[in-house]
C-alpha positions as CSV (number, residue, x, y, z in Angstrom):
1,X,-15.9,-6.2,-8.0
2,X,-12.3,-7.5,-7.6
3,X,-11.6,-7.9,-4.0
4,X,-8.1,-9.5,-2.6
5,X,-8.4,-12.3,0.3
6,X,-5.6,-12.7,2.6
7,X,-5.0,-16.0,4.4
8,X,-2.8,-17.4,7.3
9,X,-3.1,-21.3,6.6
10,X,-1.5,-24.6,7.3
11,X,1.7,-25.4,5.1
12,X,0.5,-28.7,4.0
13,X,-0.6,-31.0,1.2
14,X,-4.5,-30.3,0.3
15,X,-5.2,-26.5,2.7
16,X,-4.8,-24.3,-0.4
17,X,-7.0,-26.2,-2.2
18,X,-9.4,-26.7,0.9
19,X,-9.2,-22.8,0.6
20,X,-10.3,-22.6,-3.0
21,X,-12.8,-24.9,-3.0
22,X,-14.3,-22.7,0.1
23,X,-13.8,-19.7,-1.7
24,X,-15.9,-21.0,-4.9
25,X,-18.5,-22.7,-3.1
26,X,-19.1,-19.2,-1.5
27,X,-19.3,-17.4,-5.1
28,X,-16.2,-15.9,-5.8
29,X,-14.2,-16.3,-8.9
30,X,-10.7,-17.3,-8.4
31,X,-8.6,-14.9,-10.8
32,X,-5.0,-15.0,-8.9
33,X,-3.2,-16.5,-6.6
34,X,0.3,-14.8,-5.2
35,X,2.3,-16.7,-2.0
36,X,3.4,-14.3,0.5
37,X,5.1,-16.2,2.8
38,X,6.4,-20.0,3.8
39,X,7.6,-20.4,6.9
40,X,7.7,-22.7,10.4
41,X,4.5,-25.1,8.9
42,X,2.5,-22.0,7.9
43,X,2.1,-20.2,4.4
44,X,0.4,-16.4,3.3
45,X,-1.4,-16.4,0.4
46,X,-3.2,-13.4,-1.0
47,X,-6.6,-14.5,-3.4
48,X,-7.6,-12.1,-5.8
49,X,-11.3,-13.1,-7.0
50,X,-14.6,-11.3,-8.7
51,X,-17.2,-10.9,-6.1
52,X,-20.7,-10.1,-6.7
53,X,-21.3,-6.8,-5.0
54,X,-24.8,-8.6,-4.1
55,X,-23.0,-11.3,-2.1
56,X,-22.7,-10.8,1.6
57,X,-18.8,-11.1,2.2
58,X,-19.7,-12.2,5.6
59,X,-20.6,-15.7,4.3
60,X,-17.0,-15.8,2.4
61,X,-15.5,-14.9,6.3
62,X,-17.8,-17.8,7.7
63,X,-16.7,-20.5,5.2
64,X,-13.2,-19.8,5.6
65,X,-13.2,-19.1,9.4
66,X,-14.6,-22.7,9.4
67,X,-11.5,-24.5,8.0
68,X,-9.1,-25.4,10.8
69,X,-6.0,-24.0,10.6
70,X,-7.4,-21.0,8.3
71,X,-6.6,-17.2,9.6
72,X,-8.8,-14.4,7.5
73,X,-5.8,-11.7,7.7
74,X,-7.8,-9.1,5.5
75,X,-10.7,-8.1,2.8
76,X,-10.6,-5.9,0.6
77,X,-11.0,-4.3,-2.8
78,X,-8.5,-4.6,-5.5
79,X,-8.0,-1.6,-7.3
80,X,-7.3,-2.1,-11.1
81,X,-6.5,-5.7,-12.4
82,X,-4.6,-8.6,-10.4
83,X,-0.7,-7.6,-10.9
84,X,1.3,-10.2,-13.2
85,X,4.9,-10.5,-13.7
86,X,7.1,-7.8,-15.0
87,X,4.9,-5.0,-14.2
88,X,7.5,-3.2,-11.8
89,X,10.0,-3.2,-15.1
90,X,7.5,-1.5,-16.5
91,X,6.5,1.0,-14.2
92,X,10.6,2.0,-14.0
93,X,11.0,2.4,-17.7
94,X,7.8,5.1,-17.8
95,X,9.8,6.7,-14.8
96,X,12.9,6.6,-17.0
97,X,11.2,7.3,-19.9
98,X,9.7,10.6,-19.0
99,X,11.4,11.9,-15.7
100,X,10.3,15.0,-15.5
101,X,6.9,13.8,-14.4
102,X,8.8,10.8,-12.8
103,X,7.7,10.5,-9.0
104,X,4.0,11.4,-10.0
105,X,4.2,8.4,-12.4
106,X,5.3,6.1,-9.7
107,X,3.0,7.7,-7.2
108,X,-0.4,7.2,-9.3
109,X,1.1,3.3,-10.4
110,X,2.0,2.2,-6.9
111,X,-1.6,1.5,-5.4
112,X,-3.0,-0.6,-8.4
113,X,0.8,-2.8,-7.9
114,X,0.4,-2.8,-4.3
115,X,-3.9,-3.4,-4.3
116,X,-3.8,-0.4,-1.9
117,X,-6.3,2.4,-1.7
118,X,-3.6,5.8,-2.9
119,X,0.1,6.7,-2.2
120,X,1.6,9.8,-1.3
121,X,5.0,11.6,-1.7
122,X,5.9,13.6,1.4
123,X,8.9,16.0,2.1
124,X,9.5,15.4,6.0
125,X,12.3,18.0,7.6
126,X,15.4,16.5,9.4
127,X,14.3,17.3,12.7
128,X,10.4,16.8,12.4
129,X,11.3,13.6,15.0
130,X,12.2,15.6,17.7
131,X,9.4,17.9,17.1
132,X,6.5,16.4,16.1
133,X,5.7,14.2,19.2
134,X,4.4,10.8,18.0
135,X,0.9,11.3,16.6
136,X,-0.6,12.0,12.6
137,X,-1.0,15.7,11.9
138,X,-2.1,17.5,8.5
139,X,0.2,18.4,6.3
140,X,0.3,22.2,5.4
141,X,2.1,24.8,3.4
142,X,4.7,23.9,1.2
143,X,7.0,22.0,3.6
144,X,9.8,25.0,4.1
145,X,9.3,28.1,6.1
146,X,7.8,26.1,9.3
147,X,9.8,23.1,8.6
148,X,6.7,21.2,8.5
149,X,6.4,18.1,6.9
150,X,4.7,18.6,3.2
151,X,2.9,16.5,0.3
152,X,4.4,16.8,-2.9
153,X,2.6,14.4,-4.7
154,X,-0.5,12.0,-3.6
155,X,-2.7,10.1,-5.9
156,X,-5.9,10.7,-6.8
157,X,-7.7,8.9,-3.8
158,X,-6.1,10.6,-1.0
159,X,-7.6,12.2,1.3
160,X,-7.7,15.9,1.8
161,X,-6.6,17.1,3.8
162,X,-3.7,14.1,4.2
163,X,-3.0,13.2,7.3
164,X,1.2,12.4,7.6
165,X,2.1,9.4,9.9
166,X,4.7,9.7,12.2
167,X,7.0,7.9,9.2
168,X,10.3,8.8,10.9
169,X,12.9,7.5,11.1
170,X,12.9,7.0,8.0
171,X,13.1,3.1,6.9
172,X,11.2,1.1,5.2
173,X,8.6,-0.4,7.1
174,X,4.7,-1.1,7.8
175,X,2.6,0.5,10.8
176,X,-0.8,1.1,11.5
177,X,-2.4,4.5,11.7
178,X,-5.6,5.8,13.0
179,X,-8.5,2.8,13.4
180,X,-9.0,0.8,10.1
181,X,-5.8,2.3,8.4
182,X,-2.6,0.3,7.2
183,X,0.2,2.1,6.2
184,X,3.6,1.0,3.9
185,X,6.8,4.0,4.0
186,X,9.9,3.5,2.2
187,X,12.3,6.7,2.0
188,X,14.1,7.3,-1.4
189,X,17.2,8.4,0.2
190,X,17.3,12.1,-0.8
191,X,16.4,15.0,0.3
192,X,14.0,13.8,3.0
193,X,11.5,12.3,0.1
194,X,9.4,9.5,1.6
195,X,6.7,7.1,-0.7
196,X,3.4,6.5,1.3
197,X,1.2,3.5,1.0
198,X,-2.5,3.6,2.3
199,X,-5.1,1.1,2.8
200,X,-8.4,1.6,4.6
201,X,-11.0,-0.1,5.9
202,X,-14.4,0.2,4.3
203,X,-17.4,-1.3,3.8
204,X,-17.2,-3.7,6.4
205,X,-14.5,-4.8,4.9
206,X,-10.9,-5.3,7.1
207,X,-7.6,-4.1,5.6
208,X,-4.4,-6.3,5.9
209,X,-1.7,-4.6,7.1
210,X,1.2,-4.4,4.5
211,X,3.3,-7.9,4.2
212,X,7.1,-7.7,5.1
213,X,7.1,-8.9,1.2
214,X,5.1,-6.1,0.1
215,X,7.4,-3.4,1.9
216,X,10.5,-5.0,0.5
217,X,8.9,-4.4,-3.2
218,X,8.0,-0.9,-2.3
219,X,11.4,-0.3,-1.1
220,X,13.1,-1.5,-4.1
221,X,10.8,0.2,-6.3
222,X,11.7,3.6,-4.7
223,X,15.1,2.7,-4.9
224,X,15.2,2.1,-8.3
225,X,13.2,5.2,-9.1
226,X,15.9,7.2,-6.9
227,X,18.6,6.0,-8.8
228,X,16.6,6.9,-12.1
229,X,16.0,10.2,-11.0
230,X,19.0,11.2,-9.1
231,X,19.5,14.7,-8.9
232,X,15.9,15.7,-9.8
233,X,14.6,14.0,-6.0
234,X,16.5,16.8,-4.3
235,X,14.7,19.6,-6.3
236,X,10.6,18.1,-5.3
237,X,9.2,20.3,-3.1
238,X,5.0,20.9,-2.4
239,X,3.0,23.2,-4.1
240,X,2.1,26.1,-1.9
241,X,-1.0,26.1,0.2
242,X,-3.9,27.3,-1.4
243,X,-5.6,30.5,0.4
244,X,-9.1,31.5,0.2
245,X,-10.1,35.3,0.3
């Protein structure tokens, strides 16, 4: 299985490669390497690698935990294959090329971009803020009569029933939810149309919260796909609730 390492380490000559060697020596298969972050002596670096599901990752953990200097940040599985240059040109053109299925394209592309576990398009009402309190709550209906916040899209992972952050006001940030769950917003700008990132924890295995770098790429994805689809955004609403007799 593909899982993605991410490490806090010392900005110097000889730790990244401290970290690799580490990395191999406890049987995982180096496939990518992305920098997150230089700054003040310090560096983020996200691993992808191929781990043997038979492998304990706690031995991974204790290797790395035993560099000085070296701060595990997260672990946890990739989904789909490490993400290479130019893939976020080529998400945008599928959105441009077909727009009437436009946000459900960039919806399902987003988590394999973004190694996170599925995404969500939500439809949150002006005034939700002042009415909603500050904790999660399920999304129902189809976002209009009650003024509730509504999903219009999610990807095939989500949850159900999804459970809405508070994501206002909306700006693009990252925040944590519920125990063992990261979240990534980033509002398109129209019509109250906000793109939700998820990761969770699982399998023993600790979710990184979402890098300032990763929510800057979200942001400018959404942006992109807002100018794309302009006046389409302001017609998404969710389907209607589904009633059992």
């Amino acid at each position: 299985m593909l899982l993605r390492v991410r490490v806090t380490l010392p900005d110097r000559p000889g730790a990244l490669g401290q970290v690799a060697r580490t990395l191999g020596v406890a049987g995982a298969d180096i496939v990518q390497v992305v920098v997150l972050e230089r700054l003040g002596g310090r560096a983020v670096d996200d691993f992808t690698v191929v781990w043997s599901g038979a492998s304990r990752v706690d031995r991974l953990l204790a290797g790395l935990a035993a560099i000085p200097g070296v701060q595990v940040d997260g672990v946890w599985r990739a989904i789909g294959a490490p993400t290479t240059g130019g893939q976020d040109a080529e998400l945008l053109a599928q959105v441009a090329a077909n727009p009437a299925d436009g946000l459900a394209t960039l919806v399902d592309a987003v988590p394999g971009l973004l190694a996170a576990d599925w995404a969500a398009a939500a439809v949150v009402p002006a005034d939700w803020a002042a009415r909603s309190g500050s904790g999660p709550r399920p999304t129902e209906g189809n976002g209009t009569g009650g003024g509730e916040p509504a999903v219009a899209y999610a990807s095939w992972r989500a949850p159900v029933p999804l459970v809405l952050p508070e994501v206002t006001p909306l700006r693009a940030r990252s925040m944590d939810g519920p125990v063992g769950t990261r979240y990534a917003v980033a509002p398109f700008g129209r019509a109250g149309l906000v793109l939700m990132l998820t990761r969770v924890d699982g399998e023993g295995l600790p979710a990184a919260a979402f890098h300032v770098t990763e929510v800057d790429r979200i942001a400018q994805l959404v942006r992109a796909a807002a100018v794309i689809l302009g006046d389409r955004l302001d017609l998404v609403t969710a389907p209607p609730a589904v009633t059992q007799s």
